[in-house]
Steps between C-alpha positions, in 0.01 A plus 500: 500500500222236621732409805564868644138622410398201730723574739380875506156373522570288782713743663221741509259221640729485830528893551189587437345184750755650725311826440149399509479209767526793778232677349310198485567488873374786554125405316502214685492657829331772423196298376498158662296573766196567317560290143550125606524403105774753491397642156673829522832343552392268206396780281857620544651231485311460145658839416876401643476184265403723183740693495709269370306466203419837469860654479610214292466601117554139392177370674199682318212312736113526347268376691167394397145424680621728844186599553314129491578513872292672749686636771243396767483128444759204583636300242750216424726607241702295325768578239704257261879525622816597250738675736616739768322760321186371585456607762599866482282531194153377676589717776440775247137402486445651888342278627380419818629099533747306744791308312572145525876549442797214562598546887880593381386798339378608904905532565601723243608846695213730491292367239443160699438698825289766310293150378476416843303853613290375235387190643580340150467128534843299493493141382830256513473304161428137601472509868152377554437659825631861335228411224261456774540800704489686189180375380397595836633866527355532097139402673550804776591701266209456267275495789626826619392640165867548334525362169775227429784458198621186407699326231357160469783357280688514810813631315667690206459344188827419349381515083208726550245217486254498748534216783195277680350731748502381838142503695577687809328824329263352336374312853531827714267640264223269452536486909412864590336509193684837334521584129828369371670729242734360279800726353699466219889655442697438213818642413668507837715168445664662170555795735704326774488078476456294770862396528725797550526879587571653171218758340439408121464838344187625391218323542077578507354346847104467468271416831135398354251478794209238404161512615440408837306150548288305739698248653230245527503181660821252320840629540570330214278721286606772640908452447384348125346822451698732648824340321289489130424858493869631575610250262268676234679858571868295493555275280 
């Protein structure tokens, strides 16, 4: 029963991108002349990326701390990392932000290109010059006054425990000098493991926004800090 629910689930991902890329087409022309951060295509694409959660019965998501964030200030966010489900479920925070997403994820049909209209921030996972340029584009991006979303582990975690966060965040942050926000989500990895397209029945999803926080002046700090206070919420 797991394998065909999955492959309903899945199957309905492909139609309804098929569906809703056009549309997001459509916003993007319509409004990219006069919004550069393209947040109305981003508020729908927030919307296309919850309903997948939202029509599913076996992901109940709660979300705590939503309103923490002001919508008229940039942030870093940055959000421990269990699985694919990630990311649909932060997306249900709306957000303004910019992903830093693995470049394959740019070529998937639709979605990818629908990432692109974005201007979400592609990074190849140890090419040094793709790290580069995407420290650089994170920099714009902040500058411009669009928040960005990161997940500093760099990866899905394979047992649920958290990983060493990477700086690149952490140094972004203390650079333009924006709060950093840290997020926590737990139950997503029970929901659908890293390894593997098969749903896992029922399980509760919880996304627990922490307090924003002054980056100061030491990266270090900052990751240390950012990194304790999800680990209080998940473990």
């Amino acid at each position: 029963m797991r394998v065909i629910g999955s492959l309903v689930f899945w199957g309905f991902v492909v139609l309804s991108s098929a569906l809703m890329f056009p549309i997001a087409v459509l916003i993007w022309a319509v409004t990219a002349p006069f919004d550069p951060r393209r947040r109305a295509l981003h508020t729908f694409t927030c919307f296309w990326a919850s309903l997948y959660t939202w029509l599913n019965p076996a992901w109940r998501v709660t979300i705590h701390g939503r309103d923490l964030v002001k919508p008229d200030t940039t942030y870093m966010f940055v959000a421990n990392h269990l699985s694919l489900l990630d990311i649909l479920v932060l997306f249900r925070l709306f957000y303004d932000f910019k992903w830093v997403s693995k470049a394959e994820i740019f070529k998937v049909p639709a979605i990818g290109w629908n990432m692109r209209m974005n201007r979400y921030i592609a990074l190849k996972r140890g090419d040094r010059d793709s790290v580069v340029e995407m420290l650089a584009r994170c920099r714009q991006t902040l500058a411009q006054g669009s928040s960005v979303m990161m997940f500093p582990e760099g990866t899905r975690s394979a047992d649920g425990q958290m990983r060493a966060f990477k700086t690149g965040a952490f140094e972004l942050a203390v650079e333009a000098q924006v709060p950093i926000v840290p997020i926590a989500i737990q139950g997503t990895g029970n929901a659908l493991p890293k390894h593997g397209f098969v749903l896992r029945g029922r399980h509760p999803i919880t996304v627990t926004v922490l307090p924003p926080f002054a980056p100061g002046s030491s990266v270090d700090e900052a990751s240390a800090r950012a990194r304790e206070q999800i680990a209080t919420v998940v473990t």
